[in-house]
C-alpha positions as CSV (number, residue, x, y, z in Angstrom):
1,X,-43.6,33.6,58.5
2,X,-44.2,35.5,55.2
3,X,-45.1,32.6,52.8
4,X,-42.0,31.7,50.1
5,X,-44.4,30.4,47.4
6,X,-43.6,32.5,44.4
7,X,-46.9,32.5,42.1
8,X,-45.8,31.1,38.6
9,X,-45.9,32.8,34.9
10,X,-49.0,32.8,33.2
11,X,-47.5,30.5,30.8
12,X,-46.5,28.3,33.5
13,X,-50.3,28.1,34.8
14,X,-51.7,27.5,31.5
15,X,-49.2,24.6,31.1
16,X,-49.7,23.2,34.6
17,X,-54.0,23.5,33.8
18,X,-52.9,21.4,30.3
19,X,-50.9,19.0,32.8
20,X,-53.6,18.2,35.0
21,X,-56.0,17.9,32.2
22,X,-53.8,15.0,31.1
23,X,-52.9,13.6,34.1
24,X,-56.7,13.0,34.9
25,X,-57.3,11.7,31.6
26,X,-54.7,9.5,31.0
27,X,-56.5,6.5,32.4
28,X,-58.3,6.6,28.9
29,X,-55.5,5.0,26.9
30,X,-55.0,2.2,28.8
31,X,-58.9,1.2,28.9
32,X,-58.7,2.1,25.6
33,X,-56.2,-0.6,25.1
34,X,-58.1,-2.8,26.6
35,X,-61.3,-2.8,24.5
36,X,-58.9,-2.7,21.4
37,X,-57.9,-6.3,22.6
38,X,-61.3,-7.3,24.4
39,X,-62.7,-6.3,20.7
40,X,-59.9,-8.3,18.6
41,X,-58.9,-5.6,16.6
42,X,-54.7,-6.3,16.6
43,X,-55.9,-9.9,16.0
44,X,-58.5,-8.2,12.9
45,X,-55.8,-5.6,11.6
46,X,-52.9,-8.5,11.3
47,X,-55.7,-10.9,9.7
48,X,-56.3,-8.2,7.7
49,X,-53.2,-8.0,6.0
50,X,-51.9,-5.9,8.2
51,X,-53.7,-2.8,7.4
52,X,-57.0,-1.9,7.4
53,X,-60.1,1.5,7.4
54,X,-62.4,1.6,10.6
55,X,-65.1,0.6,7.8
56,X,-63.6,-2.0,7.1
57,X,-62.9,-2.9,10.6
58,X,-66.7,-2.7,11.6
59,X,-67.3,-4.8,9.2
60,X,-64.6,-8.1,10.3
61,X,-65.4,-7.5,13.8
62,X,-69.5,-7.7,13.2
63,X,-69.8,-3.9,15.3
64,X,-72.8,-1.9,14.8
65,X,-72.4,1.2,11.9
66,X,-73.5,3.5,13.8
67,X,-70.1,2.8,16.3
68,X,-68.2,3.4,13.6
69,X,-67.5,7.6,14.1
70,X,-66.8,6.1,17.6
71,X,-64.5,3.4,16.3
72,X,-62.6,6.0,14.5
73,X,-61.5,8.4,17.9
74,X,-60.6,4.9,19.3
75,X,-58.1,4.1,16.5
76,X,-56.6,7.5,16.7
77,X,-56.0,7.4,20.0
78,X,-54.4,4.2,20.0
79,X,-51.9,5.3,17.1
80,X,-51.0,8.2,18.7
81,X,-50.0,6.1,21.8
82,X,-48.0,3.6,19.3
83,X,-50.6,1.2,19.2
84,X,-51.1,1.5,16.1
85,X,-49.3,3.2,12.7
86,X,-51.5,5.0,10.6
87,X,-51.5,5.7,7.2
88,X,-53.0,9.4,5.7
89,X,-53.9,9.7,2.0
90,X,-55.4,12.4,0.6
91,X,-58.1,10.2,-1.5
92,X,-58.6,7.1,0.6
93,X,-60.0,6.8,4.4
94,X,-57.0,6.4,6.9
95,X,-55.9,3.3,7.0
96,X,-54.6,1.4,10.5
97,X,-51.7,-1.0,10.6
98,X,-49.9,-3.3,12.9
99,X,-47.0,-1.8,14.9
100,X,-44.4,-3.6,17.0
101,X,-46.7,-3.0,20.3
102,X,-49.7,-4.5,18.7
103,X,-47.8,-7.3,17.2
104,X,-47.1,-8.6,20.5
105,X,-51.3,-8.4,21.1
106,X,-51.8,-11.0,18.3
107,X,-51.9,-14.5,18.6
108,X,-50.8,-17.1,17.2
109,X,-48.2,-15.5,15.3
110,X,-45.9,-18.3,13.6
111,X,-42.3,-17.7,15.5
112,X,-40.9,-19.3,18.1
113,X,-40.1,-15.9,19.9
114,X,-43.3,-14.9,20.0
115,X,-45.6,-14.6,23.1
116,X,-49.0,-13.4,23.2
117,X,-49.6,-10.1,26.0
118,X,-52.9,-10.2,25.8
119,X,-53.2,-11.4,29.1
120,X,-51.0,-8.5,30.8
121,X,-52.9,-5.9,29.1
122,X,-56.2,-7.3,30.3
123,X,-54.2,-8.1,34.2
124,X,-53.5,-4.5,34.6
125,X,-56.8,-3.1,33.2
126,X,-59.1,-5.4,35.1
127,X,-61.0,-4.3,38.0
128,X,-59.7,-6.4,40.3
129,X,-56.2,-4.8,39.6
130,X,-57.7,-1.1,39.3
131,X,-60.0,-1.0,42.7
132,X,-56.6,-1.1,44.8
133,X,-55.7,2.1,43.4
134,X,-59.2,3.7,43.4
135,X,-59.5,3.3,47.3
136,X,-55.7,4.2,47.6
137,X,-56.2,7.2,49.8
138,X,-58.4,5.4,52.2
139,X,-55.9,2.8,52.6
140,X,-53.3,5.4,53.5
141,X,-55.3,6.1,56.7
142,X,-55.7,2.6,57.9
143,X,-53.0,1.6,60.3
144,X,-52.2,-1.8,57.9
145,X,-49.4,-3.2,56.6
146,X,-50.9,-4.6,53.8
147,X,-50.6,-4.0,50.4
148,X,-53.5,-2.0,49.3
149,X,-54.4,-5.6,46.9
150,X,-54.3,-7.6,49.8
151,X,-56.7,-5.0,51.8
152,X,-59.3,-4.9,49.5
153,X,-59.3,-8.6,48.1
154,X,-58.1,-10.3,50.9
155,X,-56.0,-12.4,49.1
156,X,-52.4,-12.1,47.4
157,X,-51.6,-11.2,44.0
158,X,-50.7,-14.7,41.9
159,X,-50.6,-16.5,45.4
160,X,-53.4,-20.1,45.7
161,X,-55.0,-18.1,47.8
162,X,-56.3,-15.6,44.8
163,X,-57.0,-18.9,42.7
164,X,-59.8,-19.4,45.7
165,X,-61.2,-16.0,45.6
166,X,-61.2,-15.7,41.6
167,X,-59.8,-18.5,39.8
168,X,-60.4,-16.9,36.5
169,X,-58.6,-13.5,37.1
170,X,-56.1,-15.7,38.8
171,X,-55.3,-17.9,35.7
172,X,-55.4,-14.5,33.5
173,X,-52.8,-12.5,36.3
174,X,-50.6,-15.9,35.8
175,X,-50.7,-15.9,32.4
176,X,-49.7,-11.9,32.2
177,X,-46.7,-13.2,35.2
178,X,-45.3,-16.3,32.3
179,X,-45.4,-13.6,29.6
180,X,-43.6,-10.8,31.5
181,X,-41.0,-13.1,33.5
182,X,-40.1,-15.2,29.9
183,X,-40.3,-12.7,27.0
184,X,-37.4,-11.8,25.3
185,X,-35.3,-14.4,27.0
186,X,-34.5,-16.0,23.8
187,X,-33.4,-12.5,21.8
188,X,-31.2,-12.0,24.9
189,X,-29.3,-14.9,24.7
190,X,-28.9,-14.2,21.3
191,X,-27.5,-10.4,22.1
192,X,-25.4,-11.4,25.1
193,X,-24.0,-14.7,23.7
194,X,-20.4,-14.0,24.8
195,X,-21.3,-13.6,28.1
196,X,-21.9,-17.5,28.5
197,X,-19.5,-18.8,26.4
198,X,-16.9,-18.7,28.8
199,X,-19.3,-20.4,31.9
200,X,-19.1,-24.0,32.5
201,X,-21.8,-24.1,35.3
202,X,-25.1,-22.4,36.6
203,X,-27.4,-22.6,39.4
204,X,-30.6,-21.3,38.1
205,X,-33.3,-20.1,41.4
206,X,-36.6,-20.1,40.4
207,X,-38.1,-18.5,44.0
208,X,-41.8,-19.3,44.5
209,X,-43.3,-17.4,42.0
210,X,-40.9,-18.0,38.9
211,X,-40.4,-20.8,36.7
212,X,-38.0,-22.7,34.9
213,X,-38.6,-21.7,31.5
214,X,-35.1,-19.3,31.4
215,X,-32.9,-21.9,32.6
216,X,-34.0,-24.3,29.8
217,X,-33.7,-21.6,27.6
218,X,-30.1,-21.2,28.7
219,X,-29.3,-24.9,28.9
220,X,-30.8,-25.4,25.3
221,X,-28.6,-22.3,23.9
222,X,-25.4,-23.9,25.9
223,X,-25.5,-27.4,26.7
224,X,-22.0,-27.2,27.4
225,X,-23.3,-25.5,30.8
226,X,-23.7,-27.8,33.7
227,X,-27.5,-26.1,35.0
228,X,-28.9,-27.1,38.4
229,X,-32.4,-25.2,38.9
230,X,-33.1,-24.8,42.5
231,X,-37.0,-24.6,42.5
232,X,-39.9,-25.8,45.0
233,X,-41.6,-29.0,44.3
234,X,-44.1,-28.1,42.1
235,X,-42.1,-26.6,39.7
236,X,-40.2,-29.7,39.9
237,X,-43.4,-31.8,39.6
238,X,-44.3,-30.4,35.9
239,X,-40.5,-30.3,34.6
240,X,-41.4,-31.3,30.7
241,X,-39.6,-34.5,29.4
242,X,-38.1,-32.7,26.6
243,X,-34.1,-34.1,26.7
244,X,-32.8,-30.6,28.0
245,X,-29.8,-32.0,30.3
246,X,-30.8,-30.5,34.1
247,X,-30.6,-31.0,37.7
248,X,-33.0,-30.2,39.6
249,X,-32.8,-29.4,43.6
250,X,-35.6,-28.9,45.7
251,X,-35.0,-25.9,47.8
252,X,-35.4,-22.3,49.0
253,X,-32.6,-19.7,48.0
254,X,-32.9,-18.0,51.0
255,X,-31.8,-21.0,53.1
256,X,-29.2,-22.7,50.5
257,X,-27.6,-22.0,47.1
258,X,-26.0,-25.0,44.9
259,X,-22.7,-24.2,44.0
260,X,-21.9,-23.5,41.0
261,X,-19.6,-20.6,38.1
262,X,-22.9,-18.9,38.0
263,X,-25.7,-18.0,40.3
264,X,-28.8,-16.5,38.0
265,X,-31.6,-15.0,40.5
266,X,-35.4,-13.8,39.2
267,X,-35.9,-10.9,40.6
268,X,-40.1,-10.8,41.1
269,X,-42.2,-8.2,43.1
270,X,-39.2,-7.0,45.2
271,X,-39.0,-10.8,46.7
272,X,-42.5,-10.4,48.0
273,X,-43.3,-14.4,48.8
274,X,-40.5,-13.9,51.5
275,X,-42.8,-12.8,54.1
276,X,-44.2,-14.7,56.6
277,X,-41.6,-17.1,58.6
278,X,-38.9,-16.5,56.6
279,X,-36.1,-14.0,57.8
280,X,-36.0,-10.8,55.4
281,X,-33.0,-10.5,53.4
282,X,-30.6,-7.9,53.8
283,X,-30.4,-6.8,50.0
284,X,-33.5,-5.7,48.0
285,X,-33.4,-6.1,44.4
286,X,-35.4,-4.4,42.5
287,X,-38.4,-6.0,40.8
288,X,-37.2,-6.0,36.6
289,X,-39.2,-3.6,34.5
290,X,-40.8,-3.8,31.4
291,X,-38.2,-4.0,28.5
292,X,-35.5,-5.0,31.0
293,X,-34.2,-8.9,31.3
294,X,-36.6,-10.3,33.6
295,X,-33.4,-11.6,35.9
296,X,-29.9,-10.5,37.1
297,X,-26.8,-12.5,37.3
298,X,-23.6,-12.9,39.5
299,X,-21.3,-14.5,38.6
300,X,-18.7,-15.7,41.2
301,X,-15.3,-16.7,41.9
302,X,-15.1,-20.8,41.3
303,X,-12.9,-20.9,44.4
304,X,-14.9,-19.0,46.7
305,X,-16.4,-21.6,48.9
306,X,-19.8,-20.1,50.4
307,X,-22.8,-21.9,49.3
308,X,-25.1,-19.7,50.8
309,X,-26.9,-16.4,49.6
310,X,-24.6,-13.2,49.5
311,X,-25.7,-10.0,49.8
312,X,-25.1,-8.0,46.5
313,X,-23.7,-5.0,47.2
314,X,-25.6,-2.4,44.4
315,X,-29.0,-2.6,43.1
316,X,-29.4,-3.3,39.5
317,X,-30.0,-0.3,37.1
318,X,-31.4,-0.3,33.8
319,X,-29.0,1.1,31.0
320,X,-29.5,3.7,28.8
321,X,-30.3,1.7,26.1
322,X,-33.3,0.4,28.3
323,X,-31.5,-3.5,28.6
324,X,-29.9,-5.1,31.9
325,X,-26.6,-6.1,30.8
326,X,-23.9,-8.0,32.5
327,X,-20.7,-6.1,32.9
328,X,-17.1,-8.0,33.3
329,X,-14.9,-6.1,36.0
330,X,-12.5,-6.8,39.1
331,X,-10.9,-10.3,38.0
332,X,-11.6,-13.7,35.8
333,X,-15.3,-14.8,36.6
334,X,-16.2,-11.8,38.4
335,X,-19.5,-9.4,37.3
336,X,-22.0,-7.2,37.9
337,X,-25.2,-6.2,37.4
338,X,-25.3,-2.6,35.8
């Protein structure tokens, strides 16, 4: 058979040799991130003022001259990935300043919304998290069902059994899970205010992985909401003593579901912790992505009497606009996830 492979435009070479070259290189920018945070530079910029030269940068962060030429390709690299903004004058050395990614890699910031990423930049740059991927190809050939992480470390990601094998990277990949699960929580209740002013109650399900931080977030924003967490016992175990009215009910949300107006699941890793014994569920949400709220809601009829988990019938999707929002449609106290 003659072969159907039609060779492509010059152009369209050149471009595909330019996509390649940036496809193999585009691990730099996020190791790049990485030493911008392992060095302390957000944290040195914001200190700063806000702005500041790569001189003057060598000089707060105690780095050797002669890695200041160095320095400099770092910094443009980073504000041409968004990093960083960048100021050009004619007269005066280019200066750096804080964008709204790098604000979130300072800490101790003075707001209550703000939460330090540090630790998910460092998670997904460490070797631990990057080796998986290296060895990728030789885990395709292994008959394994596996995860390539659990292959090569033995152990599972944020699971007791990493805290054995590396406590430290453990804490850190924790860390990165509290900051991605609980960001923006706040800001959403804020923007989607209507859509719990009309709910009297909600049963909040933590899953194995997850805490409890949303629902107190929720209960705090409306205490006329009547919240019951469903969560395992050690989630139960550190509840703070800080007056927020909730029930807690010590349970698994594949077995049983408090009744309730409201049912609010976080959505984690595609329900990964429900291997093992317990009988696969017959929907698969998707995992939330970065930007998107870190949960989904259904809200049901306050007639209907099941208890127990019910399949939703659509995945969630991500809007345009890059935010999970809650949809009103088919009847009073009916929604979706859209």
């Amino acid at each position: 058979m003659a072969s159907e492979v039609v060779r492509p435009s010059d152009a369209e070479l050149l471009q595909a040799q330019a996509d390649i070259w940036r496809l193999s290189l585009s691990y730099l920018t996020p190791l790049s991130l990485k030493c911008a945070v392992v060095l302390g530079i957000p944290r040195a910029i914001y200190r700063h003022g806000g702005a500041a030269s790569a001189a003057e940068l060598i000089t707060a962060l105690s780095l050797p001259s002669a890695k200041l030429p160095f320095l400099r390709r770092l910094l443009r690299l980073l504000a041409a990935s968004g990093v960083f903004t960048v100021d050009r004058q004619s007269t005066e050395e280019e200066r750096y300043r804080i964008s709204p990614v790098s604000y979130l890699l300072v800490e101790g910031i003075p707001h209550e919304d703000h939460m330090n990423h540090t630790s998910f930049v460092l998670t997904c740059t460490s070797s631990r998290y990057i080796e998986p991927a290296i060895g990728l190809a030789e885990w395709f050939r292994k008959d394994t069902a596996t995860s390539p992480f659990e292959e090569l470390h033995g152990a599972t990601l944020f699971h007791e059994s990493m805290g054995s094998l590396d406590a430290d990277f453990h804490d850190m990949a924790s860390d990165a899970l509290d900051t991605h699960d609980n960001f923006g929580v706040e800001m959403a209740l804020r923007e989607f205010r209507d859509l719990f002013e009309g709910i009297q109650s909600m049963t909040y399900c933590c899953g194995n992985f997850g805490d409890d931080k949303g629902a107190r977030a929720i209960a705090k924003a409306f205490p006329h909401i009547k919240c019951t967490v469903l969560a395992p016992p050690k989630i139960i175990a550190a509840k703070p003593a800080d007056g927020v009215k909730i029930n807690y009910v010590e349970g698994d949300m594949f077995s049983f579901i408090p009744p309730a107006q409201t049912v609010v699941l976080k959505v984690l890793d595609g329900f990964g912790d429900c291997r093992g014994s317990r009988p696969q569920p017959q929907w698969h949400p998707r995992p939330s992505m970065p930007g998107t709220l870190p949960w989904t809601c259904r809200v049901r009829r306050s007639d209907e009497p099941s208890i127990h988990l019910r399949p939703l019938r659509r995945r969630p999707r991500c809007s345009r606009s890059g935010r999970q929002t809650i949809q009103q449609q088919g009847g009073a106290g009916q929604a979706r996830a859209v």
